[in-house]
C-alpha positions as CSV (number, residue, x, y, z in Angstrom):
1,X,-13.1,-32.7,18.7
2,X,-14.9,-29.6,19.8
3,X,-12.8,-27.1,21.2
4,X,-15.5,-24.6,22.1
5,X,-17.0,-27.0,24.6
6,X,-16.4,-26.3,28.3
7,X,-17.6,-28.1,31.7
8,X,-21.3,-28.2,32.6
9,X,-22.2,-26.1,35.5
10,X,-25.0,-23.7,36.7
11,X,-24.0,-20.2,35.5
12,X,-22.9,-17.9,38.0
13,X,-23.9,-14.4,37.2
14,X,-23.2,-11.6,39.5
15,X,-25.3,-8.4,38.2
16,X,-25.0,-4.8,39.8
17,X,-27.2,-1.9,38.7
18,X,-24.3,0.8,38.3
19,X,-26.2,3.8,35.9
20,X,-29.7,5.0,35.1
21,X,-31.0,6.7,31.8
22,X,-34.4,7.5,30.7
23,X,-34.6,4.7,28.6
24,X,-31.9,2.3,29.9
25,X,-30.6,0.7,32.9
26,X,-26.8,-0.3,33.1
27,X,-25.2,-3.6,35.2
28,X,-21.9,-4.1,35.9
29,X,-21.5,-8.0,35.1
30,X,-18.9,-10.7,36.2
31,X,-18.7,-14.4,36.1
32,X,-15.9,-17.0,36.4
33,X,-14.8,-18.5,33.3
34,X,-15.3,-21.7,32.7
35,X,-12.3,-22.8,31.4
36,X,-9.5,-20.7,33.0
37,X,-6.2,-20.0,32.3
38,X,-3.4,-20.0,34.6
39,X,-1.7,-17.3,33.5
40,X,-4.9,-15.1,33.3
41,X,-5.2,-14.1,37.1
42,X,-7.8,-11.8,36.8
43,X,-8.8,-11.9,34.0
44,X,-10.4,-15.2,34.6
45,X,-13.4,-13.2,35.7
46,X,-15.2,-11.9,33.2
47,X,-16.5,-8.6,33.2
48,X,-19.4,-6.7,30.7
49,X,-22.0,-4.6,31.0
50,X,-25.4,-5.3,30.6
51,X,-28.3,-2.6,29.2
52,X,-31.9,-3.2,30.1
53,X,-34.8,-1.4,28.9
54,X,-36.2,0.8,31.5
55,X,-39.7,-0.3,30.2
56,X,-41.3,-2.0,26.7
57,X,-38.6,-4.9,26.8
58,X,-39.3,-7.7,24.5
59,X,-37.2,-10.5,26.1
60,X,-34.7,-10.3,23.6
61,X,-30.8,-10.2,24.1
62,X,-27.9,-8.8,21.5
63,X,-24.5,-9.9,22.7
64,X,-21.8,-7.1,21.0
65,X,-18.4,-8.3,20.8
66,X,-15.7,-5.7,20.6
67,X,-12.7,-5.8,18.3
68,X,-8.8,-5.4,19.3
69,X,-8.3,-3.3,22.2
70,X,-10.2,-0.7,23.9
71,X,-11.7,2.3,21.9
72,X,-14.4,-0.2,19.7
73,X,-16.1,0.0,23.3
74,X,-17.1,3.1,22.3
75,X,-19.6,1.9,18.9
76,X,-20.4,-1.3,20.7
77,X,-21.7,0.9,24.2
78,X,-23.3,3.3,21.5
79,X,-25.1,0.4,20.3
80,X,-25.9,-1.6,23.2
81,X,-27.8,2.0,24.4
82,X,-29.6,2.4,21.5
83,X,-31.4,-1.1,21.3
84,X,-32.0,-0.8,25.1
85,X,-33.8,2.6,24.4
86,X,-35.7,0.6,21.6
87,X,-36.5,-2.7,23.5
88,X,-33.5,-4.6,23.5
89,X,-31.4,-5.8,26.2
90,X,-27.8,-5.5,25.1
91,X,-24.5,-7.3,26.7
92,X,-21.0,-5.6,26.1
93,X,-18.2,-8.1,27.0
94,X,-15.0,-7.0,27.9
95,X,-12.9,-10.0,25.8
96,X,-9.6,-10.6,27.0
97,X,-8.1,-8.7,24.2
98,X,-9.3,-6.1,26.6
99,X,-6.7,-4.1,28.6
100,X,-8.8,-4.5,31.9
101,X,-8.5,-8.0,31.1
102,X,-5.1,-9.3,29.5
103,X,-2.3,-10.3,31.6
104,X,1.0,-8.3,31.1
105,X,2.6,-11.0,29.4
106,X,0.4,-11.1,26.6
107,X,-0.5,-6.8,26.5
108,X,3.5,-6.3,26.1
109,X,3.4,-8.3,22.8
110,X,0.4,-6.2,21.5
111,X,-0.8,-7.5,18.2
112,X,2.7,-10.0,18.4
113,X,0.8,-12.8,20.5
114,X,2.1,-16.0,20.0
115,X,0.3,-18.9,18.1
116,X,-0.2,-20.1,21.2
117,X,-1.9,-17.3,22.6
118,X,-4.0,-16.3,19.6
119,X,-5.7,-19.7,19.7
120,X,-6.4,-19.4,23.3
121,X,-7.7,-15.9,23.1
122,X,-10.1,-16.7,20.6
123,X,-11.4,-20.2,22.5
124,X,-11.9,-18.2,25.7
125,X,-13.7,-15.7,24.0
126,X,-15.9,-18.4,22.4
127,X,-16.3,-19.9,25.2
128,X,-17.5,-16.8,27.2
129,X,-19.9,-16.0,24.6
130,X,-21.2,-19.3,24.9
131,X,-21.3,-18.9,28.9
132,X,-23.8,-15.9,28.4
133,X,-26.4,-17.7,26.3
134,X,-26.2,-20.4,28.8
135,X,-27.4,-18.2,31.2
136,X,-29.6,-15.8,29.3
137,X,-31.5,-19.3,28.3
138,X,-31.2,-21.2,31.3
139,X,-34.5,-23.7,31.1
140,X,-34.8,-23.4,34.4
141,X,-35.1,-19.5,34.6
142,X,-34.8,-17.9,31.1
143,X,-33.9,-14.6,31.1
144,X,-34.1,-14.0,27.3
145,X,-36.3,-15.8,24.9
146,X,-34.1,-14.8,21.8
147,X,-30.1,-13.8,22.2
148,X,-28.5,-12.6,18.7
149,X,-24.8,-12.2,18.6
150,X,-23.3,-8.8,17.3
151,X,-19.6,-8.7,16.5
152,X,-16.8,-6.5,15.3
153,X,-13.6,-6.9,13.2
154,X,-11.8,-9.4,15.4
155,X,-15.5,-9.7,17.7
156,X,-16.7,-10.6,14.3
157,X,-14.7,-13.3,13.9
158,X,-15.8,-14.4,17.3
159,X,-19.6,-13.8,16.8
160,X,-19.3,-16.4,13.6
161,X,-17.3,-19.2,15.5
162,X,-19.7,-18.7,18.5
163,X,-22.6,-19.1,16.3
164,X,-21.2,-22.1,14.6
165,X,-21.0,-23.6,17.9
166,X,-23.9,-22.2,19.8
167,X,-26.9,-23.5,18.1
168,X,-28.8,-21.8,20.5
169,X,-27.8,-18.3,19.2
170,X,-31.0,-17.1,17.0
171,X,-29.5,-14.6,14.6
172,X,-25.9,-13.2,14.0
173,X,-24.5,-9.4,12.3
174,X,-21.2,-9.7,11.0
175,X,-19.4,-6.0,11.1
176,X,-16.1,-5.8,9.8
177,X,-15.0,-9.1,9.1
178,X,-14.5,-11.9,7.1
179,X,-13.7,-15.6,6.7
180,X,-10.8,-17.6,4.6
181,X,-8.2,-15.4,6.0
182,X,-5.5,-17.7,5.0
183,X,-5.9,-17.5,1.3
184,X,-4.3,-13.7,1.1
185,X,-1.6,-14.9,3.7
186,X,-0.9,-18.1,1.1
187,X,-1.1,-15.6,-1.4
188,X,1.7,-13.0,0.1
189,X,4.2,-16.5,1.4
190,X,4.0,-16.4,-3.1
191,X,5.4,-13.3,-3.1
192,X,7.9,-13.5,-0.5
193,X,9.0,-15.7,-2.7
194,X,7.3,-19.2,-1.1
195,X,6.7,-22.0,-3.3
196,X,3.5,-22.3,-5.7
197,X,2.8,-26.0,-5.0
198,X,3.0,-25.8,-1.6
199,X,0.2,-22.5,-1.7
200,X,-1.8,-25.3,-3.8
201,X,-1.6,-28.0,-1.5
202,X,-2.4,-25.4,0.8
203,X,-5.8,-24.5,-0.4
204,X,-6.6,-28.1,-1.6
205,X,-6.2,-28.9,1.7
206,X,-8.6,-26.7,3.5
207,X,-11.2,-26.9,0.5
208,X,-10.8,-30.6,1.7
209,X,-11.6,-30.4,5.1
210,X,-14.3,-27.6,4.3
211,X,-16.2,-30.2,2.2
212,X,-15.8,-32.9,4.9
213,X,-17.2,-30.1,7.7
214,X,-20.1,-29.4,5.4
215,X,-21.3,-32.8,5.6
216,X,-20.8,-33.8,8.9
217,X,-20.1,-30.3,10.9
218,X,-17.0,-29.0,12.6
219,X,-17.7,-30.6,15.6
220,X,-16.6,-34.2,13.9
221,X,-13.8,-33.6,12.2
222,X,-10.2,-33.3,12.8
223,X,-8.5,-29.9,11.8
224,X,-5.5,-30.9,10.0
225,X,-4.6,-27.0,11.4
226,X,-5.8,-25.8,14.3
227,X,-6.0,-22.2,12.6
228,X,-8.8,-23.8,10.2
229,X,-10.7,-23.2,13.9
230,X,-10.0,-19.7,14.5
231,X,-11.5,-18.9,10.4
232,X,-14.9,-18.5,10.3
233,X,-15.2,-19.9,6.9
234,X,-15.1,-23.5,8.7
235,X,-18.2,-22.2,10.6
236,X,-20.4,-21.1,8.2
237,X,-21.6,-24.6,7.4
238,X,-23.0,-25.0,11.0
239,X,-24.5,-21.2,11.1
240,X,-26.7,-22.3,8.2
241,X,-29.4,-20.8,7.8
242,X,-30.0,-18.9,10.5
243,X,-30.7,-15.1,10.0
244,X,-26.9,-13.2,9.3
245,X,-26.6,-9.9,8.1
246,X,-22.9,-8.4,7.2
247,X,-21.7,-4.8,7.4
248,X,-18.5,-4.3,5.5
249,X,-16.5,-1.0,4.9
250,X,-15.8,-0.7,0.7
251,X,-11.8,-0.3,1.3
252,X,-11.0,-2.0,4.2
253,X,-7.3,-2.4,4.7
254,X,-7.3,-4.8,7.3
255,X,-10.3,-7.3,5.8
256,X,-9.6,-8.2,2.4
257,X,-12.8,-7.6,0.4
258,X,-12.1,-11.6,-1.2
259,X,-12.4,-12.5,2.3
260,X,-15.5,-10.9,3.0
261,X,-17.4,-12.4,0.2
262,X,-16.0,-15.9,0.4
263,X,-17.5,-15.9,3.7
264,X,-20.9,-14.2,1.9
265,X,-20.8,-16.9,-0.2
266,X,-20.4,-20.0,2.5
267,X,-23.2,-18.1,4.2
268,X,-25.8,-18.6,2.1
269,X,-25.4,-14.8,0.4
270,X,-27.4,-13.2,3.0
271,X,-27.9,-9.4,3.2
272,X,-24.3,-7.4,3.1
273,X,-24.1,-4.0,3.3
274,X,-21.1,-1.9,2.0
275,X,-19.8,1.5,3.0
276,X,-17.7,3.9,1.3
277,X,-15.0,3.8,4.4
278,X,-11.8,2.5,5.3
279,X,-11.8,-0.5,8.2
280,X,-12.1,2.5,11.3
281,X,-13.9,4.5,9.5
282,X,-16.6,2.8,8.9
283,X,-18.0,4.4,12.2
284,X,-18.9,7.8,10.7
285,X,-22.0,5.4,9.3
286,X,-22.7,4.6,12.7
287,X,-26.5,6.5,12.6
288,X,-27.5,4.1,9.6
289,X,-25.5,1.0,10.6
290,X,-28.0,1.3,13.8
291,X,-30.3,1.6,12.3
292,X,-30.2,-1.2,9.8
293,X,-28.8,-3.6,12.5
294,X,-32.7,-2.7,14.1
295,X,-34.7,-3.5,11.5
296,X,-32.9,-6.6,10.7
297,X,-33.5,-8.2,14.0
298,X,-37.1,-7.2,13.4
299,X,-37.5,-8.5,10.1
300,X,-35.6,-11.8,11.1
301,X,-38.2,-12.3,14.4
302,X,-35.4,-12.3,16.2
303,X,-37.3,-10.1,18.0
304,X,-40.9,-9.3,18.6
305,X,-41.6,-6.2,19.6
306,X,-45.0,-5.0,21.4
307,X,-47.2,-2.9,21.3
């Protein structure tokens, strides 16, 4: 029942040293994905860019997962620098929500993707994610003794599913996002003028399955919807209690703040941090959003820094 799973097979991960800094060395990255799409073309390789520490590395990796389209590159390569400079090999995915990425079909449409196409963004995207862990702890040759998943408004929906199915992921940040996004669209089908009992028959029927994915996990229990599997309410269950931090902007228009802390409270409650920003302009906190996204992967031993 698993969508998120994919075929076994030794990673294939092509690396090539493409920029130098003082602190930080950058690699162009592509592999084949493992599940492919037949209307992808190209965009069945995927591409990132990886950031090594020139020196002091710690073994640890933080995957950052971009939002919708192409300028949240810029905060997540900001980022992926900055941990790099401070120990921390980072990994910037280009999703397929990319431009360099999505087939013309799909970038015509922009954010007016079909079902279809929505669900099979976000399970290739999973999947990818899942594809780097693989390799970054392959037991054969580990590159990375501790990989933590960063993600970002729609990347932060990813990050949560991908750490509800990756148990191997250590630690998880939240930026941006959310879970139980079909409660406010219930709530505006109301005042379109949709019927009451249906919007309670509605959310009785996903507090249902929630409560059966509780006991026995995701992973073993049919979806009456297949959206329930692109929320990342019905992952929080299997997150447990790993380290999660969330980063959330105070009036986000996009991310209703009920959303937000309905996932907060499936998580466990764990550290949120709010901003006095709008949904984009939460960035103008980027100095301490660093810096807090630093010392919570220290304090979590996600990663152990030396000396």
């Amino acid at each position: 029942m698993n969508p998120y799973t994919y075929p076994a097979g030794e990673p294939r991960f092509s690396l090539r040293l493409d920029a130098k800094a003082r602190s930080w060395s950058r690699y162009a990255v592509d592999f084949p994905l493992a599940l492919p799409r037949s209307y992808y073309g190209e965009g069945n390789t995927v591409r990132g860019e990886l950031y090594r520490p020139v020196r002091n590395g710690n073994g640890s990796l933080a995957i950052l997962v971009h939002g919708w389209g192409d300028r949240i590159l810029i905060p997540c390569r900001m980022l992926a620098r900055y941990l790099a400079a401070n120990g921390i090999a980072a990994y910037v995915p280009f999703l397929i929500f990319h431009s360099s990425r999505m087939p013309a079909v799909m970038k015509a449409k922009g954010y007016g993707l079909s079902p279809e196409e929505w669900w099979e963004g976000y399970q290739t995207s999973v999947i990818e994610m899942r594809q780097v862990v693989e390799w970054a702890k392959n037991p054969d040759k580990p590159a990375y003794r501790k990989v933590s998943i960063i993600g970002v408004s729609l990347g932060g929906i990813v990050a949560a599913i991908a750490m509800g199915a990756e148990k191997r992921l250590d630690a998880g940040v939240f930026i941006d996002a959310g879970g139980n996004y079909e409660t406010p669209a219930w709530r505006h089908s109301i005042q379109a003028g949709g019927s009451e009992i249906d919007y309670r028959q509605a959310r009785e029927q996903y507090a249902a399955y929630l409560a059966q994915v509780r006991e026995q996990g995701f992973a073993d229990v049919a979806a009456p919807k297949r959206s329930y599997l692109t929320d990342p309410l019905t992952f929080a269950a299997d997150i447990g209690r790993r380290p999660v931090m969330m980063i959330n902007a105070r009036w986000d228009e996009m991310i209703p703040k009920s959303a937000t802390l309905d996932m907060w409270e499936a998580l466990g409650r764990p550290p949120i941090n709010w901003y006095p920003a709008a949904h984009a302009s939460i960035w103008l906190f980027y100095p301490l959003i660093s810096r807090r996204i630093l010392e919570f992967l220290r304090n979590n031993h996600t990663i152990q820094v030396q000396s």
